[in-house]
BAMAR-798041 format. One record per residue: x, y, z of N, C-alpha, C, O in turn. Coordinates in steps of 0.2 Angstrom, whole numbers, plus 5000, padded with zeros to 4 digits. Example, Ala and Ser with C-alpha at 12.3 -4.5 7.8 and 13.67 -1.06 7.14 Angstrom:
// residues 2
506649725039506249785039506649845039507149835042/506449895035506849955036506450005039506750065040/
***
This chain:
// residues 305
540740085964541040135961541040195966540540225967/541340205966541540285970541140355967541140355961/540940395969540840475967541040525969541340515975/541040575967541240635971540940645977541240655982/540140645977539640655984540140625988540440665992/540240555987540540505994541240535994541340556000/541640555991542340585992542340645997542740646002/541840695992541640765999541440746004541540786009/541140686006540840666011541440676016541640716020/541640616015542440586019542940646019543340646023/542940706016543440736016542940776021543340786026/542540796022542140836027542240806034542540826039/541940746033542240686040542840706041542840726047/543440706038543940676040544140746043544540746048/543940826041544040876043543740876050544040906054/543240846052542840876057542940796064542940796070/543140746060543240696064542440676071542540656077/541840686068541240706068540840716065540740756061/540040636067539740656063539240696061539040716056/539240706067538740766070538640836064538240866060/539440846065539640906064539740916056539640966052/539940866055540140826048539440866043539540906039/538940816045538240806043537840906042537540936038/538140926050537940996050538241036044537841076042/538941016043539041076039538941046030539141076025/538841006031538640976023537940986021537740976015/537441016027536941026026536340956024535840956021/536740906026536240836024536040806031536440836035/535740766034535740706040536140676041536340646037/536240666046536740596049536640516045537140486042/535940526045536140436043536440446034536740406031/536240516031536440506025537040496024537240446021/537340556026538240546027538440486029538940466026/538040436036538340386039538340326032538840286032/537940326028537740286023538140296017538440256015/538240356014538740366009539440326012539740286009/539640356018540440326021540340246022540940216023/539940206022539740176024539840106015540140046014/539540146011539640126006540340116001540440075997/540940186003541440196002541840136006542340106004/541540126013541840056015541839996013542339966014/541039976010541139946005541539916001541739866001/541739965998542140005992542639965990542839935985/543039996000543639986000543939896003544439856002/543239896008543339816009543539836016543439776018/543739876021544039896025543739956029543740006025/543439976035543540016040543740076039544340076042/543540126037543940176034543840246043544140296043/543540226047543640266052543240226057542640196056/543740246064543440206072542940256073542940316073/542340216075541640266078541740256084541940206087/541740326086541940336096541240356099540940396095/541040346103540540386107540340476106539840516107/541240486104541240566106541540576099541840626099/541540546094541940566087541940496084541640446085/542540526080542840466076543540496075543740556075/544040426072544740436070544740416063544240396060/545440426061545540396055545640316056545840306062/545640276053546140206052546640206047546740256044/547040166046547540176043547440156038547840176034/546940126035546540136029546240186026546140196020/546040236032545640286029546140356030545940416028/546840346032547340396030547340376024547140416020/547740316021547640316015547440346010547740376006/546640326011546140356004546240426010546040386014/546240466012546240526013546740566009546640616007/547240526009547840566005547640575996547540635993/547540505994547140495988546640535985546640565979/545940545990545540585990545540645990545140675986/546140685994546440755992546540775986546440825983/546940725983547240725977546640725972546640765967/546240705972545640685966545340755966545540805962/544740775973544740835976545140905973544840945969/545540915974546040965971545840955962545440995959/546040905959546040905952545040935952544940995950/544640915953543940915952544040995952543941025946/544041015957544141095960544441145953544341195951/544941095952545341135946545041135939545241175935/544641085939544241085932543641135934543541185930/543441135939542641155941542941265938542641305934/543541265942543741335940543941365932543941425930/544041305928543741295921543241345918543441375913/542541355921542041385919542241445919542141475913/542341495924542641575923543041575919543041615914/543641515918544241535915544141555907544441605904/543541515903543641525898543041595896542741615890/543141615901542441695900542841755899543341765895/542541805903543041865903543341865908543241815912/543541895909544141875915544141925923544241985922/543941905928543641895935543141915934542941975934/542741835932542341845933541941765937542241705938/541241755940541041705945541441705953541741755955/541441665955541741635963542441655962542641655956/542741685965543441685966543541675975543241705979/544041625976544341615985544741645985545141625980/544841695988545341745990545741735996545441756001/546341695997546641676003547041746008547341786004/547041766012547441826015548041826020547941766022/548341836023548941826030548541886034548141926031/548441896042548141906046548441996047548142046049/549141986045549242056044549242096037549642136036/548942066033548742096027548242106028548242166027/547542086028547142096027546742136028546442166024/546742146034546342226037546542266035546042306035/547142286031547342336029547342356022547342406018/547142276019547042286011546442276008546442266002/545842266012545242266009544842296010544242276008/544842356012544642386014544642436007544142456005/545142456004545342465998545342435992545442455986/545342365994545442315985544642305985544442325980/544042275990543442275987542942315984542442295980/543242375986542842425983542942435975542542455971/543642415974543842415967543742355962543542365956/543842305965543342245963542442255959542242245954/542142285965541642285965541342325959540742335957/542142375959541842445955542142415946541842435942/542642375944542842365940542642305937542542305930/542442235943542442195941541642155944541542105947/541042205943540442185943540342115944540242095950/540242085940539942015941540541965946540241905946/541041965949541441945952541141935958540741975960/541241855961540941845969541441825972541541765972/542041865976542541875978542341845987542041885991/542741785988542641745996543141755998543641735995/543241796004543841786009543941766012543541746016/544641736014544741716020545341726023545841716019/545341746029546041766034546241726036545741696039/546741686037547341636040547841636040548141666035/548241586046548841576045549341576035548941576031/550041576035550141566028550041476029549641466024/550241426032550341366032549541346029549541316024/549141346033548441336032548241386024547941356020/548441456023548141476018548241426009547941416004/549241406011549641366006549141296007548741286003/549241256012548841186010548241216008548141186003/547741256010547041266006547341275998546941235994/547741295995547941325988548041255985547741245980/548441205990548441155986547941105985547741075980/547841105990547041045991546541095985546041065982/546641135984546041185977545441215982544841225980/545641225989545141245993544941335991544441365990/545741355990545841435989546041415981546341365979/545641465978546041495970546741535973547141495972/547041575976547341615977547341645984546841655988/548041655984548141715994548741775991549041785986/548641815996549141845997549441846003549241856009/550141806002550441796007551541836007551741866002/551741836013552541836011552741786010552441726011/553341816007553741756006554441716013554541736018/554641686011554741636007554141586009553941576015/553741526003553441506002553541426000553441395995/553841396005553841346004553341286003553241256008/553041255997552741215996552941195988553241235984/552741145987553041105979552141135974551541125976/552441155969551641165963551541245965551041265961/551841285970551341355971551941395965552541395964/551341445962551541495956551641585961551241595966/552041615959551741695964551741735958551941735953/551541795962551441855957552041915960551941915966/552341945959552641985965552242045966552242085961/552042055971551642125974551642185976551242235975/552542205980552442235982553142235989552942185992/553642245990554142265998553842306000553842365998/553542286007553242316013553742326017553842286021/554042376017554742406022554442386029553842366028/554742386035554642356042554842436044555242476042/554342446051554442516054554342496057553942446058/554742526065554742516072554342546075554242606073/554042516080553542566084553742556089554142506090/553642616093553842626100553342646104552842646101/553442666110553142726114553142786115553542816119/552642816110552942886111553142926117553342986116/553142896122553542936128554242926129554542956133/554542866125555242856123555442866119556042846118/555042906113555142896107555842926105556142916100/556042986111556843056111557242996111557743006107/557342946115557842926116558142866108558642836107/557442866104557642836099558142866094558342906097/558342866088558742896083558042926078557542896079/558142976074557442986070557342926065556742896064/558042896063558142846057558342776060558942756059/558042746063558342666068558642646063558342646058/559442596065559342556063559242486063558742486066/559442416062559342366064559842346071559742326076/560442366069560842356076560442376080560442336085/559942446081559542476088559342436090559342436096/559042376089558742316091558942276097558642246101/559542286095560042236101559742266108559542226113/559842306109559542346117558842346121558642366126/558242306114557542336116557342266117557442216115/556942296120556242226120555742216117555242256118/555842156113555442166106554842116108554842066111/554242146106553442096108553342076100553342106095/553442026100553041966096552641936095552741876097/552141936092551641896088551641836090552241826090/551241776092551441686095551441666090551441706085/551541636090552041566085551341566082550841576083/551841516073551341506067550941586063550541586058/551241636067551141696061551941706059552441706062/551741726048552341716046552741806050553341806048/552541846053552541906056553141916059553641946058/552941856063553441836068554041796066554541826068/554141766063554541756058555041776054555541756052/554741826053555441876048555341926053555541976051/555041926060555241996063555841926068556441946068/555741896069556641856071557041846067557541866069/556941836061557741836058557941916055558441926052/557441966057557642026057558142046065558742076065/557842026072558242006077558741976078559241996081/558841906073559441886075559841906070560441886070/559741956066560342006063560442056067561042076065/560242086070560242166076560442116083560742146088/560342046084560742006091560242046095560542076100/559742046095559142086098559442066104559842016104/559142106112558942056118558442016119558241966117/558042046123557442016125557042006121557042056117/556641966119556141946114555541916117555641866121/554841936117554341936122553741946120553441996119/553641876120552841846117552341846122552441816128/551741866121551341856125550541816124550041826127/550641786120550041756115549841776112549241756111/550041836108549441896105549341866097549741846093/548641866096548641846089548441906083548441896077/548441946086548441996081548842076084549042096090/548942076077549442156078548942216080549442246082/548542236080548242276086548342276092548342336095/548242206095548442196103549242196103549442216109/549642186100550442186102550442276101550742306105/550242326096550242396097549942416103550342456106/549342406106549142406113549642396116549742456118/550142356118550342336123551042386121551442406126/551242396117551742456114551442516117551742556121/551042536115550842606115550742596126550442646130/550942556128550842546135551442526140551542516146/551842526134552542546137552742466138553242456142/552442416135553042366137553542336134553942296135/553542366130554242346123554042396115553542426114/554442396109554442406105554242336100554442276102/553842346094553842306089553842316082553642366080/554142256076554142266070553342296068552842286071/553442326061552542336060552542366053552642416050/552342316050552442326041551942386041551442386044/552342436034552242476033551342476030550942526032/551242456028550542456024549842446030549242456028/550142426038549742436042549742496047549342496051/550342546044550242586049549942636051549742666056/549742666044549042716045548442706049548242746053/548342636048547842596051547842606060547342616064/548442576060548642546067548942606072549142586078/548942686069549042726072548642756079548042736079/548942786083548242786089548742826095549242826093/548642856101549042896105549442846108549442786109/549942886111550542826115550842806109551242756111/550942806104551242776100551442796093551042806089/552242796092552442806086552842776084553142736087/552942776075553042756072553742776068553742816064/554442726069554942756063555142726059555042666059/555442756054555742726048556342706049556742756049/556642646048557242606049557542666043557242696038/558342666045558742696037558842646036558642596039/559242656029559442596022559842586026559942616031/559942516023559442466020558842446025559042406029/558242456026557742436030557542366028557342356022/557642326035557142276032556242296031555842336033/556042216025555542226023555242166021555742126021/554742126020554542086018554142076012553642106013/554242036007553842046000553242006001553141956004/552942045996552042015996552141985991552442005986/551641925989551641905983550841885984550541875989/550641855976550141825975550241775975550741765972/550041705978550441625976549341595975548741605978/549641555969549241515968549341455965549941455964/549141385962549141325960549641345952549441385947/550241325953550541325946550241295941550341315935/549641245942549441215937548541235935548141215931/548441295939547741315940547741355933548241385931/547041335928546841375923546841435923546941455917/546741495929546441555930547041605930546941665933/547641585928548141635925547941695925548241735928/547341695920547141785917546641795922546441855921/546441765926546141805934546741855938546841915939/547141795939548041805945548141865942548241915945/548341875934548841925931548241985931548542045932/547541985930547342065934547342045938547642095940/547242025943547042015950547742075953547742135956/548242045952548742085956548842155956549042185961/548742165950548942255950548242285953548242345955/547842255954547242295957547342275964547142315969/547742205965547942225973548542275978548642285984/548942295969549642335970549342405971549542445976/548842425967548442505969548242505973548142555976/547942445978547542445985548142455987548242515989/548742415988549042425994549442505992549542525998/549642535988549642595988549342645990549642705991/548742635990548342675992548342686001548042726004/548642646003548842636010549642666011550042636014/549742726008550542776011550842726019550442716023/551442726020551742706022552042766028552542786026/551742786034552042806038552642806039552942756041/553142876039553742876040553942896048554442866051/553542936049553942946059553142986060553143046059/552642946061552142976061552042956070552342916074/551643006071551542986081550943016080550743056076/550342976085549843016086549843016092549842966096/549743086094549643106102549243106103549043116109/
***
């Protein structure tokens, strides 16, 4: 018979492909972990992973029960959130999933309110990709993210949050030759730095270019939006820069304008498991993340010399 132990086990394996590491992050021994999976083999009658010298893989058997086990896993997770749901409302553990440019800029203001409203609450963060924050949601690793949209995965619910207008950052030693009010066509002539591939950032700042037929578009591995304003405020190009980071992201060499109407913008939403109990966490949770992000004014042609 199968248990949960042996399932978390395998799902930790199948994460770390390692037993090492496996063992480490479960906080138990090698031969314990080796012995539970070992028993799951049993189980199944089959090989559920190749031991290598330097790892292990899946088998094709143990893809299987891996897909299966996500599936149980998730639902467990879903009962387990159960317990706050029927209390008052946020309260216990809450996973709070984030996108890499939201976050710096919105928790800084939402924990404090948290902590100040919602006392007994034990509120986990975590910053990632949208891709990885969505499969965490599904799998029941996250209760919830704040992510943009559009949001494709099958089962996610959203809260709507918020339009984050986009503002152009420049160099302030070019900033005369700009219009006070850009619009998206000004695009077409500049050179735009971009965020690497797999942030959603980068993504609505392209389909914001291929409506303006930008020119040059120019990545440099940067994973976060601090370092691509670095490299603006140093004169190698102009970049998109949602409004809710630009207080923040303000610094010499570098100004900030406001697109005229219609300005692009991208929507913030809450997305969590449509079949998740904790509705009346999601339904306050968001207005107290809509006053953090207001409490964050939105830079209209701000320069700091």
């Amino acid at each position: 018979m199968l248990t949960t132990r042996q399932l978390r086990y395998f799902e930790t394996l199948c994460d770390t492909l390692h037993f090492g590491r496996a063992a480490k992050r479960l906080n138990v021994s090698q031969p314990a972990l080796s012995g539970q999976i070992a028993q799951m083999e049993a189980f199944f009658g089959a090989p559920l992973f190749d031991r290598r010298p330097n790892g292990a893989t899946l088998t094709r058997e143990g893809e299987a029960v891996r897909a299966g086990a996500a599936r149980v896993l998730a639902e467990l997770r879903t009962l387990e959130a159960l317990a706050p749901s029927v209390g008052a409302v946020l309260e216990g553990r809450l996973r709070l999933g984030l996108i890499a440019t939201v976050a710096p800029y919105l928790l800084p203001s939402l924990l404090p309110r948290l902590r100040a409203n919602h006392p007994a609450l034990r509120c986990e963060v975590r910053e990632s990709l949208t891709k990885s924050l969505v499969e965490e949601i599904v799998l029941g690793d996250l209760d919830c993210a704040v992510a943009a949209l559009p949001l494709e995965a099958p089962g996610l619910a959203t809260l709507p949050l918020t339009e984050d207008p986009f503002l152009l950052a420049v160099p302030s030693a070019e900033a005369d030759r700009f219009p006070a009010s850009p619009t998206v066509s000004d695009l077409g002539r500049e050179r735009l730095i971009l965020l690497e591939e797999g942030h959603c950032l980068r993504d609505q700042a392209l389909q914001v270019c291929r409506l303006a037929e930008a020119g040059e578009l120019a990545s440099f591995g940067a994973t976060s939006l601090t370092t691509i304003l670095q490299m603006v405020s140093g004169g190698l190009g102009a970049t998109l820069v949602p409004s809710v980071a630009a207080r923040a992201e303000a610094r010499p060499g570098l100004t900030f304008l406001a697109f005229a109407d219609p300005a692009p913008a991208r929507s913030l939403v809450l997305a969590f498991r449509a079949s998740s109990p904790r509705r009346r966490d999601f339904a306050a949770l968001a207005p107290l993340i809509r006053d953090a992000l207001s409490a964050e004014p939105a830079a209209t042609a701000a320069a700091a010399q």
